[in-house]
C-alpha positions in Angstrom: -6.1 100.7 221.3 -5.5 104.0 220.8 -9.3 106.7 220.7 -8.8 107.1 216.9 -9.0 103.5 216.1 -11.5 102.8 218.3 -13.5 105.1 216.9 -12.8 104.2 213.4 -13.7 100.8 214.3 -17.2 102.1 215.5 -17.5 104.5 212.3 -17.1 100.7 210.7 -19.4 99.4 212.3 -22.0 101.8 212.5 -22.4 103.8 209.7 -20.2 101.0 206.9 -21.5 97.4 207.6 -25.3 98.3 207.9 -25.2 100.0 205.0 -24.9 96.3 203.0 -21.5 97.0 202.1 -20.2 93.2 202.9 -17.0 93.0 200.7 -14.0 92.3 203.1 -11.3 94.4 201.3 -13.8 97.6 201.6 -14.1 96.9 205.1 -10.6 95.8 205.7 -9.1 98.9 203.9 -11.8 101.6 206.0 -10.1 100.4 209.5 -6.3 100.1 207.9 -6.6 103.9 206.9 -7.0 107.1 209.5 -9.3 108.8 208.1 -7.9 112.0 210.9 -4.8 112.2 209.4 -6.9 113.3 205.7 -8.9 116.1 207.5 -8.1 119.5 208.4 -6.7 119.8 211.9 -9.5 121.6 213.6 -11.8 118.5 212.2 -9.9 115.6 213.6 -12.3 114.9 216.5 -15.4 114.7 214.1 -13.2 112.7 211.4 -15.5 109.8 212.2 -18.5 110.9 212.3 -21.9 109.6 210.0 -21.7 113.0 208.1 -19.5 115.1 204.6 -16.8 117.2 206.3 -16.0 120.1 204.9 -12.3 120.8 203.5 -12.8 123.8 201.6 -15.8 125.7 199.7 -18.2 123.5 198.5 -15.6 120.4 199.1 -16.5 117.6 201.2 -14.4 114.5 202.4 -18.0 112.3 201.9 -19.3 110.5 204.5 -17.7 106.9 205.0 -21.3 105.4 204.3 -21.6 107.1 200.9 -17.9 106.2 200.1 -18.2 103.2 201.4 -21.5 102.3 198.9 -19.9 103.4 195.9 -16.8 101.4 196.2 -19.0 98.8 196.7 -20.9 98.9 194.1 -18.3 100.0 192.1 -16.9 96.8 192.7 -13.3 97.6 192.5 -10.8 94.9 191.8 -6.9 94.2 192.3 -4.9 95.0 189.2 -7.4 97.7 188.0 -6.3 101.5 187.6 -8.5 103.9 189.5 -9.0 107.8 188.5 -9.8 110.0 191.8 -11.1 113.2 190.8 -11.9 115.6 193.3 -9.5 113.4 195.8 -9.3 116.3 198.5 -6.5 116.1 200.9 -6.6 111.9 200.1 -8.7 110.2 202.0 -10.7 108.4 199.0 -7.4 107.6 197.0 -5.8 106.1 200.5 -8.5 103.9 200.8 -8.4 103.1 197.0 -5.3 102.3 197.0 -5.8 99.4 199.4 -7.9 97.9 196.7 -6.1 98.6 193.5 -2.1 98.3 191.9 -2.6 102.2 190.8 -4.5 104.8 191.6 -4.2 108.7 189.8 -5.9 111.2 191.9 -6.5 114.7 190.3 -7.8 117.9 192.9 -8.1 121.4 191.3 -7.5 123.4 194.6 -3.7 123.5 194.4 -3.4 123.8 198.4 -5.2 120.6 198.9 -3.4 118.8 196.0 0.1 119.4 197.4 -1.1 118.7 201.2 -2.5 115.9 199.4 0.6 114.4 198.6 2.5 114.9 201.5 -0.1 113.3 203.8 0.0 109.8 201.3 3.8 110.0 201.3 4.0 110.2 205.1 1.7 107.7 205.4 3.6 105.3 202.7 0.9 105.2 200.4 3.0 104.5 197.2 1.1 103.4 194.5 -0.9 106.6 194.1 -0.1 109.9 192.6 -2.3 113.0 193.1 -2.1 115.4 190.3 -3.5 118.8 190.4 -5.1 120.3 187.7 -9.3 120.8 186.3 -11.3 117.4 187.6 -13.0 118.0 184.5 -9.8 117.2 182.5 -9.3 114.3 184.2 -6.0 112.7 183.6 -5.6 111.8 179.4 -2.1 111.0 179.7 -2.6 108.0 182.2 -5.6 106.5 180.4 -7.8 104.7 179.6 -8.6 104.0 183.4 -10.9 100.4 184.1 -12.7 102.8 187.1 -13.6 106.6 187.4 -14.6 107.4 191.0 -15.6 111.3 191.8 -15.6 112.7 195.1 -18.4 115.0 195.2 -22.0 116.1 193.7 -22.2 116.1 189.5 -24.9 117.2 187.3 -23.2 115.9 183.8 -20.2 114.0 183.3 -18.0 115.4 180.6 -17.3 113.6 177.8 -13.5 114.0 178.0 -13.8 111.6 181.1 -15.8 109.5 179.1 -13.1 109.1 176.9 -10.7 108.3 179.3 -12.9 105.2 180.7 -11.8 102.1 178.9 -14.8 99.9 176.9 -16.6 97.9 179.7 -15.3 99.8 182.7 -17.6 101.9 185.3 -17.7 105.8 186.6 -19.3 106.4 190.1 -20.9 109.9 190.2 -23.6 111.5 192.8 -26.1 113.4 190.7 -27.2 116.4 191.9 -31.1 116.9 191.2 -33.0 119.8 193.1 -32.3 119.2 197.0 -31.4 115.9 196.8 -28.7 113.4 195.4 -28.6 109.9 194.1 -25.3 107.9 193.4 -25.3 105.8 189.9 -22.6 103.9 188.1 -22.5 104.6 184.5 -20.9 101.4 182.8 -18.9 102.5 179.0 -20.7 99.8 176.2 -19.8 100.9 173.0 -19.1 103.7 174.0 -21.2 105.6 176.0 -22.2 105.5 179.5 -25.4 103.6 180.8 -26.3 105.0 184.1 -28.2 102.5 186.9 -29.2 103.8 190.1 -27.2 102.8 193.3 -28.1 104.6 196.2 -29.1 107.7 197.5 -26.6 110.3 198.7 -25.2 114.0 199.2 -22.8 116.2 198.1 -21.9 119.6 196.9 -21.5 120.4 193.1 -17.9 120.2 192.3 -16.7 122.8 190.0 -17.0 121.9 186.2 -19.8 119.4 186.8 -22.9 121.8 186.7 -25.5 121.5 183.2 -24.8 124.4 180.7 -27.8 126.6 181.9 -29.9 128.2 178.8 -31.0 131.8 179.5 -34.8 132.7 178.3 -35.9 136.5 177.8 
């Protein structure tokens, strides 16, 4: 067994399956994919550890228990189409794409979209396509998406991505509120999101997802 897996089967069993996240496929898809290969070089030794890593400014790959919760509570299902915004250098849609037929990633940092891709290629991950462009945008030309997933800290969703949710499916945000962070799904009825709290959780505020700020003399 080589060190990485063995310590990818500890990061599993550690920081994932006390956490309550009990569905198999989760599980199953957290060992299958090394998470190593997704980081930056220099942060392959702490890959695995119960902690965000940083990728670039205010960018995190988030820890494997917060990832793991959301896709859990998510409740992702075979045959549904998953939007990854804010997908890093791929981790999250690698894992994703263990769960799903199709999965459309969109990063903003052009570096990290492009290494992006090459890691998923190398690593035979065909059923996902990174595009790199504003996470606010999302991806209109490949909705209406059954789940929105998004990689980092949010203090409103745009509407845009709203839009691009199809009637009855779910968005997984963390919502940034003063020093902390709590993880909600929003699920689209008639069109608009209703929010329900999930878990508690950390992130940095991606760029776009930060409240309008009003400026009082």
């Amino acid at each position: 067994m080589s060190d990485f897996l063995s310590r990818r089967i500890m990061m599993v069993n550690t920081q994932v399956r006390p956490s309550d996240v009990t569905k198999f496929v989760i599980i199953e898809a957290m060992l299958a994919v090394p998470r190593e290969v997704y980081v930056p070089v220099a942060m392959r030794e702490a890959a695995n550890m119960g902690e965000n890593i940083e990728i670039a400014q205010d960018r995190v790959i988030l820890e494997a228990r917060s990832f793991a919760k959301m896709m859990d509570v998510l409740d992702v299902q075979l045959g549904e189409r998953v939007l990854d915004l804010g997908c890093g250098l791929g981790y999250s849609t690698a894992v994703i794409a263990r769960l799903v037929d199709a999965v459309v990633a969109v990063e903003e940092n052009e570096a990290l979209a492009v290494e992006a891709q090459c890691k998923l290629s190398a690593e035979g991950v065909d059923n996902a396509a990174i595009l790199n462009g504003p996470l606010v945008a999302g991806a209109a030309k490949h909705a209406p998406f059954d789940v929105i997933t998004i990689q980092g800290g949010v203090e409103v969703v745009p509407d845009a991505l709203v839009a691009q949710l199809r009637e009855g499916g779910r968005i997984g945000a963390i919502f940034i509120e003063g020093a902390l962070g709590v993880a909600r799904v929003g699920y689209k009825i008639n069109g608009v999101l209703v929010w329900r709290y999930a878990f508690n959780a950390a992130a940095p505020l991606l760029p776009g997802f930060a409240k309008k700020r009003s400026f009082v003399l």
